[in-house]
TIMI-2910 file (N, C-alpha, C, CB; in pm, 1 decimal, decimal comma, always signed):
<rs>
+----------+----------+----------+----------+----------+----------+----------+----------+----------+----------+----------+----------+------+
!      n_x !      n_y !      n_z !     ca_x !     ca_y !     ca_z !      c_x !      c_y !      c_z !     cb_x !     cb_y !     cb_z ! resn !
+----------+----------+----------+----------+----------+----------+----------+----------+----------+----------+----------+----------+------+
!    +63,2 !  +1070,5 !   -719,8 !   +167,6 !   +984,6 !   -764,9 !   +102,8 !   +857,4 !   -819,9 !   +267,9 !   +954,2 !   -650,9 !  Unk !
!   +147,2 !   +815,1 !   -913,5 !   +128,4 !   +702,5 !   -981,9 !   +237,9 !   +561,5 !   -982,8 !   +114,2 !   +758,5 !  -1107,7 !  Unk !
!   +187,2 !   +497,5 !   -957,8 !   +256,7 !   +372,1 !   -920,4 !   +183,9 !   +209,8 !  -1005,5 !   +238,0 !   +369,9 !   -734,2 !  Unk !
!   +306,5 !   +185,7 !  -1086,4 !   +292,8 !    +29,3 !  -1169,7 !   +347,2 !    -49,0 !  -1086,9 !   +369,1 !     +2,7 !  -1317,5 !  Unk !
!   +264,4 !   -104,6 !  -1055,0 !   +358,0 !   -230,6 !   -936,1 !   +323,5 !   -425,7 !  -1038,7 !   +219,4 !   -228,7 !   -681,5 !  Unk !
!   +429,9 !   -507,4 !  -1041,4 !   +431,9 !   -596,3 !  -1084,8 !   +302,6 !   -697,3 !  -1009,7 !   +567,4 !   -624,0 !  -1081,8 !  Unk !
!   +283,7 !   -814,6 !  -1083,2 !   +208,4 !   -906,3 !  -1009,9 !   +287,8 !   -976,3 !   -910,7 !   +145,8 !   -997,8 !  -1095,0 !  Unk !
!   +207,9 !  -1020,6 !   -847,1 !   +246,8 !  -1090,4 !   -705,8 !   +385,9 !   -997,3 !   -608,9 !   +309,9 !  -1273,0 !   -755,7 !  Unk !
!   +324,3 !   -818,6 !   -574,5 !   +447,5 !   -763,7 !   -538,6 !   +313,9 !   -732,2 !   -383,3 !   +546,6 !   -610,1 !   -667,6 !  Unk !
!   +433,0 !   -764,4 !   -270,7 !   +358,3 !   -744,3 !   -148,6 !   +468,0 !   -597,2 !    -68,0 !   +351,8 !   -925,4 !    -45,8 !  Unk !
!   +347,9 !   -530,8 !    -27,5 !   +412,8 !   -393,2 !    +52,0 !   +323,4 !   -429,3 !   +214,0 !   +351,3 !   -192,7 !    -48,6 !  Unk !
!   +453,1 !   -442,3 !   +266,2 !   +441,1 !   -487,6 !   +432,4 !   +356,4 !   -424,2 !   +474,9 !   +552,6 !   -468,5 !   +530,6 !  Unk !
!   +291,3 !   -437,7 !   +594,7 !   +268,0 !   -281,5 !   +722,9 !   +334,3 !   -189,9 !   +711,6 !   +297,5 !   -290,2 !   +874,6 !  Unk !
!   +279,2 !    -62,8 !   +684,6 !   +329,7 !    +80,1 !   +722,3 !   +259,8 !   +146,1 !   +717,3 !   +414,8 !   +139,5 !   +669,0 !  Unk !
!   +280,2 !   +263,2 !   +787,3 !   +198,7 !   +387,7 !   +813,2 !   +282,5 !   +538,4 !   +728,9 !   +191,1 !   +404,3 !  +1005,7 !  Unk !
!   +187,5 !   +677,7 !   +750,7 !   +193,6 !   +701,0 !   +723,3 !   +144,3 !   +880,7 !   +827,8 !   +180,7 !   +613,0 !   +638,1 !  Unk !
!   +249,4 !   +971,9 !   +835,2 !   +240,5 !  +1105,3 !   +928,1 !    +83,8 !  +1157,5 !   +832,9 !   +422,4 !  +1242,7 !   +913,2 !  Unk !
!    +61,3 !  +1114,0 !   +708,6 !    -41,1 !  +1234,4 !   +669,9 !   -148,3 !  +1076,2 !   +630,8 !    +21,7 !  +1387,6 !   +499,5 !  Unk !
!   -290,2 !  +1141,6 !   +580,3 !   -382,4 !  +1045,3 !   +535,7 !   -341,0 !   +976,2 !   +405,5 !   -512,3 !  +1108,8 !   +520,3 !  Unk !
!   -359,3 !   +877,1 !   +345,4 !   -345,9 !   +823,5 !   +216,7 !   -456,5 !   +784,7 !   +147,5 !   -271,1 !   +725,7 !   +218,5 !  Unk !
!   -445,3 !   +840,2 !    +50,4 !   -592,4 !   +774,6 !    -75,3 !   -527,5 !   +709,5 !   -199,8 !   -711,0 !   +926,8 !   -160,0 !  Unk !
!   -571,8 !   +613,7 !   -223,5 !   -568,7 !   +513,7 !   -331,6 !   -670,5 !   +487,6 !   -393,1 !   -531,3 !   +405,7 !   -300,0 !  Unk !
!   -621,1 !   +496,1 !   -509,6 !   -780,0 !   +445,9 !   -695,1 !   -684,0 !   +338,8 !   -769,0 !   -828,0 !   +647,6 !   -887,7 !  Unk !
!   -712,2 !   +239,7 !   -775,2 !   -696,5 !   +176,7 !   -856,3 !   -705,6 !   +207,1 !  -1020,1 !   -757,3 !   +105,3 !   -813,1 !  Unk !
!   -618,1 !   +204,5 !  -1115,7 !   -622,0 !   +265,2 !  -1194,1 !   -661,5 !   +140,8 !  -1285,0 !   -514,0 !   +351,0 !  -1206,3 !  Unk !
!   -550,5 !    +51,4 !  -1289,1 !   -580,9 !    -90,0 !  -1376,6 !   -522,5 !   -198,2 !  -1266,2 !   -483,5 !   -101,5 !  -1553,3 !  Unk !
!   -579,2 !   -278,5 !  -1318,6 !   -575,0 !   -436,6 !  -1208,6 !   -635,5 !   -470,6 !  -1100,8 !   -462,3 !   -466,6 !  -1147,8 !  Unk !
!   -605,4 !   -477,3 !  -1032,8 !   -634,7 !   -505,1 !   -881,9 !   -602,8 !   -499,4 !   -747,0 !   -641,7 !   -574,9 !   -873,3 !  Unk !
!   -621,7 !   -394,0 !   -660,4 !   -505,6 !   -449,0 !   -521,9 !   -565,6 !   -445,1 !   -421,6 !   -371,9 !   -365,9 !   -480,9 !  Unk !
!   -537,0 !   -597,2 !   -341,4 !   -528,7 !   -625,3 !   -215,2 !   -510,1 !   -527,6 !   -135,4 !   -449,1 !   -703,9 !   -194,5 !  Unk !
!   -628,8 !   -466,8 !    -60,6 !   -602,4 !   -386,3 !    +49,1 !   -639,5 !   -402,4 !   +185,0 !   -641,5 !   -287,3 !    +23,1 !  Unk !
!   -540,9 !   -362,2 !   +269,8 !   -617,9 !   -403,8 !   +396,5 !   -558,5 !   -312,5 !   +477,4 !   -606,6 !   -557,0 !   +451,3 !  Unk !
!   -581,4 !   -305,3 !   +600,6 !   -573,8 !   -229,7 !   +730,7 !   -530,5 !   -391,8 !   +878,8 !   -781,1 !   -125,3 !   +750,8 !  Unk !
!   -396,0 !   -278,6 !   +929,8 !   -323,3 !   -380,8 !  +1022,0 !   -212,8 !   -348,6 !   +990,7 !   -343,2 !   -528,8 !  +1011,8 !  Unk !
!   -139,2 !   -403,3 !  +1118,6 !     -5,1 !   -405,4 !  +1121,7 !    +66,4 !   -543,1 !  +1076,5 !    +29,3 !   -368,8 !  +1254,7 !  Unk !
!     +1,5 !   -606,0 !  +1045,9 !    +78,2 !   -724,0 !   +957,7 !    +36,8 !   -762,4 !   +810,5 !    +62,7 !   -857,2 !  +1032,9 !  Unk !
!    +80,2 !   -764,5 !   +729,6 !    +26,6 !   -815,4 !   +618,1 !    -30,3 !   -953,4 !   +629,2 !   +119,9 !   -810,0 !   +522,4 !  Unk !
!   -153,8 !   -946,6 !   +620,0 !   -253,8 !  -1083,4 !   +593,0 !   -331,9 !  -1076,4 !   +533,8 !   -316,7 !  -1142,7 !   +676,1 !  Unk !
!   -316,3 !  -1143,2 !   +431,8 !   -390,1 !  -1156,8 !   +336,4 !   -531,6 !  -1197,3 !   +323,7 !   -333,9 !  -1215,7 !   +282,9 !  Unk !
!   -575,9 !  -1269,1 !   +382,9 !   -729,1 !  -1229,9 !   +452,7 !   -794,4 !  -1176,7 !   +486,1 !   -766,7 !  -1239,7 !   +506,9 !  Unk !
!   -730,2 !  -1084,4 !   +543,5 !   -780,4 !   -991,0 !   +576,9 !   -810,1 !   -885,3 !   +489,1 !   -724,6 !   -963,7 !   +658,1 !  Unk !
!   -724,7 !   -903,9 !   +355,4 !   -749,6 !   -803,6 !   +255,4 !   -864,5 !   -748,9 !   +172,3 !   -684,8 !   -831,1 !   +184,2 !  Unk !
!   -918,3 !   -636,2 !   +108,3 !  -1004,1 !   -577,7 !    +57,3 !   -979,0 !   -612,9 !   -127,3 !   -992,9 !   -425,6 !   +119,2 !  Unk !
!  -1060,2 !   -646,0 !   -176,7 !   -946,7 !   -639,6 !   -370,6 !  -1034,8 !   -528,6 !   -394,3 !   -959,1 !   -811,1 !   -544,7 !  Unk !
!   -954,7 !   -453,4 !   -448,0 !   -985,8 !   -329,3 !   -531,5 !   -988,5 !   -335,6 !   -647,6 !   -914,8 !   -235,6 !   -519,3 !  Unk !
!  -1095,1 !   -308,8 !   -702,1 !  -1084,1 !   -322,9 !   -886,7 !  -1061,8 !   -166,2 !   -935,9 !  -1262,6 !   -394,6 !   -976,8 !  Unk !
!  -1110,3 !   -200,0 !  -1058,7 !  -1037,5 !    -45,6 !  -1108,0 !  -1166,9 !    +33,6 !  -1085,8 !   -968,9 !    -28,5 !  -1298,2 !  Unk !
!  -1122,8 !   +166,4 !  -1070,1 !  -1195,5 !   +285,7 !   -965,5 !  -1239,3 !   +236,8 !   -835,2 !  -1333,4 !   +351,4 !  -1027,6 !  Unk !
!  -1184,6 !   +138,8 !   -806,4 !  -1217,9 !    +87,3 !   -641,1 !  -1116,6 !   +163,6 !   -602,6 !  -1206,5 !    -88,2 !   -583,7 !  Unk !
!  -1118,3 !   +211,4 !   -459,2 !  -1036,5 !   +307,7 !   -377,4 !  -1069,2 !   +247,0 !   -241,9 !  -1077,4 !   +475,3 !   -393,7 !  Unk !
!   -907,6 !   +334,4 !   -176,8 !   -881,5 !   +295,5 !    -38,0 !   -864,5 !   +469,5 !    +75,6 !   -709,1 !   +182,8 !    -50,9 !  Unk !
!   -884,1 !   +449,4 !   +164,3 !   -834,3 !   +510,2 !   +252,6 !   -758,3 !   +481,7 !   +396,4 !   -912,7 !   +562,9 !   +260,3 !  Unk !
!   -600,8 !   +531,3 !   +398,5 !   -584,8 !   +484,8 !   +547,5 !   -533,7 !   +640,4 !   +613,8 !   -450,4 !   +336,0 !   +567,9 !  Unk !
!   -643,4 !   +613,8 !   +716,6 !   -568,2 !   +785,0 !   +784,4 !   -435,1 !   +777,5 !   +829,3 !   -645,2 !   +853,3 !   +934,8 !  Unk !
!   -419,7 !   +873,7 !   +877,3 !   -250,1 !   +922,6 !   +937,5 !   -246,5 !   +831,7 !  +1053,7 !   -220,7 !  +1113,1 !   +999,7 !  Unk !
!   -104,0 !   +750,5 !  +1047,4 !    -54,2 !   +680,2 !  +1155,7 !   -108,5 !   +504,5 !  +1136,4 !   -115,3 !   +763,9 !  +1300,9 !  Unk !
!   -203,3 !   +506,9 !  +1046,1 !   -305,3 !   +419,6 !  +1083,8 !   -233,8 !   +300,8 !   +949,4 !   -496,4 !   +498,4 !  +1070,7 !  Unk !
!   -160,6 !   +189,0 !  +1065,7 !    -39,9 !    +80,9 !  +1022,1 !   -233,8 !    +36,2 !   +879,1 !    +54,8 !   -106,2 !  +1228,3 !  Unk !
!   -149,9 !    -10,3 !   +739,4 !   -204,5 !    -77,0 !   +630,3 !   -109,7 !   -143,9 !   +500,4 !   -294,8 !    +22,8 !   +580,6 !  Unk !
!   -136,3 !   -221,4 !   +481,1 !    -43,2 !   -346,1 !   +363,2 !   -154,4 !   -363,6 !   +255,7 !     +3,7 !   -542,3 !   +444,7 !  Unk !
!    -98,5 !   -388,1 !   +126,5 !   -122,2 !   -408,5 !    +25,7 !    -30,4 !   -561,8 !    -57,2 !   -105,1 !   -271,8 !    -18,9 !  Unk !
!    -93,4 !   -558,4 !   -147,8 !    -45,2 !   -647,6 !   -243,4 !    -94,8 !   -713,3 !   -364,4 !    -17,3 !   -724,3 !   -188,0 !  Unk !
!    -69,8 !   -758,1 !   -468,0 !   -100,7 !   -785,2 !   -644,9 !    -78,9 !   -925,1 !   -649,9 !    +13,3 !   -701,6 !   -771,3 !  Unk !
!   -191,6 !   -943,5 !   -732,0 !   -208,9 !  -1116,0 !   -795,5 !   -159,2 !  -1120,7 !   -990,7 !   -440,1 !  -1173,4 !   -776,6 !  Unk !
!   -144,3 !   -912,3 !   -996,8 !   -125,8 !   -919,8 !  -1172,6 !   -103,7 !   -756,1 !  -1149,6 !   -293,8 !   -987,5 !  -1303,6 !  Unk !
!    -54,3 !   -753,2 !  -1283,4 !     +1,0 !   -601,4 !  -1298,9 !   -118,0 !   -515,7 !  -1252,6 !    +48,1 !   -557,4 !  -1465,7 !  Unk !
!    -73,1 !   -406,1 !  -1170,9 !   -146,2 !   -297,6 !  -1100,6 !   -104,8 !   -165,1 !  -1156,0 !   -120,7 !   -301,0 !   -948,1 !  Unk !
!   -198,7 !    -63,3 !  -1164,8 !   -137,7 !    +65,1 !  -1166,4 !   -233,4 !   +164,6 !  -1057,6 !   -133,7 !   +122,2 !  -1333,2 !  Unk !
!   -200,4 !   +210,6 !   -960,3 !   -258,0 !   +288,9 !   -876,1 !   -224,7 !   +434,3 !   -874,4 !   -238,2 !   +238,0 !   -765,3 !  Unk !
!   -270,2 !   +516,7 !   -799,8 !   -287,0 !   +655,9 !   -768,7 !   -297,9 !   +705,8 !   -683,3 !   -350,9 !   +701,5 !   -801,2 !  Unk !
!   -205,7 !   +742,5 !   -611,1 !   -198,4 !   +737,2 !   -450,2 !   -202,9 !   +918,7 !   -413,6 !    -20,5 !   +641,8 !   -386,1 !  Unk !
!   -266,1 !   +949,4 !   -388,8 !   -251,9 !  +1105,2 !   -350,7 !   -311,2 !  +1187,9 !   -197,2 !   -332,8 !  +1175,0 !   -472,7 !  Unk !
!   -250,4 !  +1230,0 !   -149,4 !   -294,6 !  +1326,5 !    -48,0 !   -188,8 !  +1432,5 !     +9,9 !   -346,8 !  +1246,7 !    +65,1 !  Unk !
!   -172,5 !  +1484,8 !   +154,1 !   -113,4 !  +1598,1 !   +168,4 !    +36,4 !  +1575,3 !   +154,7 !   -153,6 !  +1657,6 !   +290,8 !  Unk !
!   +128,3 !  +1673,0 !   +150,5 !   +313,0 !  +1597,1 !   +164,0 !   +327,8 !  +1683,1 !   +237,8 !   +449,4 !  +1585,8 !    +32,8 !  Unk !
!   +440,6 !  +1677,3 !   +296,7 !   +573,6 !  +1569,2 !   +241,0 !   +507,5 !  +1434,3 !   +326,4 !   +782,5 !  +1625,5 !   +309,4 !  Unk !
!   +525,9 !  +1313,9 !   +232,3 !   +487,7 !  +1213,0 !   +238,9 !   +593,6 !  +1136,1 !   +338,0 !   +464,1 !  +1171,1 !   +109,7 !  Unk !
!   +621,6 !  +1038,7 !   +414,4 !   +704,8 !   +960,4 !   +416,4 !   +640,7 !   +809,1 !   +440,9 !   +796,2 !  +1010,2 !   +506,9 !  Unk !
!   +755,5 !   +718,3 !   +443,9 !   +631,6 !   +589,9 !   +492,7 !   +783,9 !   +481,8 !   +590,5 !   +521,3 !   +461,4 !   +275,6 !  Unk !
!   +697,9 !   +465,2 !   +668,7 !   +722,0 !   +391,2 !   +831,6 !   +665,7 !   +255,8 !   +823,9 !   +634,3 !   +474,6 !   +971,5 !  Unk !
!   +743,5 !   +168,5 !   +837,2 !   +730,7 !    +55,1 !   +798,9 !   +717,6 !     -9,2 !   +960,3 !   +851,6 !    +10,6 !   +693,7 !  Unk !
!   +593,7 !    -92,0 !   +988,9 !   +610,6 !   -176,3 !  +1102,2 !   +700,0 !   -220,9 !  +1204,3 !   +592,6 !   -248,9 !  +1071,9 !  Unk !
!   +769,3 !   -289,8 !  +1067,7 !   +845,7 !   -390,4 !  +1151,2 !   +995,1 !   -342,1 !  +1026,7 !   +758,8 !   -601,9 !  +1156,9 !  Unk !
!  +1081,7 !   -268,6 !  +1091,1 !  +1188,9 !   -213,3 !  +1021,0 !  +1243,9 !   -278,1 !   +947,2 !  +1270,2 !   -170,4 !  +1079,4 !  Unk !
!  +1252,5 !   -424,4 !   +939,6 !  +1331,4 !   -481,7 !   +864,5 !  +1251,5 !   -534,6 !   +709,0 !  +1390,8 !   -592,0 !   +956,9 !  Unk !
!  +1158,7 !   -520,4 !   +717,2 !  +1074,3 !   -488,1 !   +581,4 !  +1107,5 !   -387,3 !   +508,9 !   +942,2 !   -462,3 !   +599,3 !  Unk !
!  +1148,9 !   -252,0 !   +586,2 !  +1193,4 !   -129,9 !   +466,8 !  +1287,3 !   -155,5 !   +381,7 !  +1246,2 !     -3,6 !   +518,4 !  Unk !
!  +1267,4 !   -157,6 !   +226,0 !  +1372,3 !   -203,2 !   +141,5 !  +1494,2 !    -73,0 !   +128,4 !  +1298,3 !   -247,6 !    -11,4 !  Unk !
!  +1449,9 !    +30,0 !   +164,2 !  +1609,8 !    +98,8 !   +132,7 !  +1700,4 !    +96,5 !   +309,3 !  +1581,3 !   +320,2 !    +57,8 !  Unk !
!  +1666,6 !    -11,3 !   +349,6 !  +1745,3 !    -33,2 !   +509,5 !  +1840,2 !   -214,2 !   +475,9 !  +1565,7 !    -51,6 !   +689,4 !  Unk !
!  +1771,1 !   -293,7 !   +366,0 !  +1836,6 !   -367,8 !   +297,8 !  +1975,1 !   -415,3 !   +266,4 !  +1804,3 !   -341,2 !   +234,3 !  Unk !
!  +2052,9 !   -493,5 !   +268,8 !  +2148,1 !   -492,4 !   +213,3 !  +2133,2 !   -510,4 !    +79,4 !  +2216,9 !   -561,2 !   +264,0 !  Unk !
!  +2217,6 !   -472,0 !     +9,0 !  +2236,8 !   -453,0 !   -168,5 !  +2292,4 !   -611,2 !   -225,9 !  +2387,5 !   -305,6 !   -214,5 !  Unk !
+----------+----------+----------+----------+----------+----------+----------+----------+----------+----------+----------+----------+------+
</rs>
């Protein structure tokens, strides 16, 4: 799966039942490992820089400028967000 994410777009803590791999395709993204998003803690990924977070294993991201990534590994995918009230389709409209 391929994913354009805007600049300055932050994706909370969450995990994930299967492993996740990420390539940076164009831009840059903040990666890190944890259950909170902190930004310090983050990794920057340039393009063909890649990530891995195994199964279960809480990780946050986030963009300083347009990103396009590549996220692929086993499905059915889902994603489990930390702290529930971060999941945007649990949101009010």
């Amino acid at each position: 799966m391929r994913l354009k994410i805007p600049a300055g777009y932050k994706i909370p803590a969450h995990a994930h039942p299967q492993d996740e791999h990420v390539t940076v395709i164009s831009g840059s993204l903040h990666f890190g490992l944890g259950g909170k998003l902190d930004e310090a803690k983050a990794k920057t990924l340039k393009v063909y820089g890649n990530a891995h977070a195994a199964k279960r294993m809480p990780h946050f991201a986030f963009t300083t400028e347009e990103t396009i990534i590549q996220m692929h590994g086993l499905g059915p995918q889902r994603i489990t967000y930390v702290d529930a009230a971060d999941d945007p389709g649990k949101k009010d409209s």
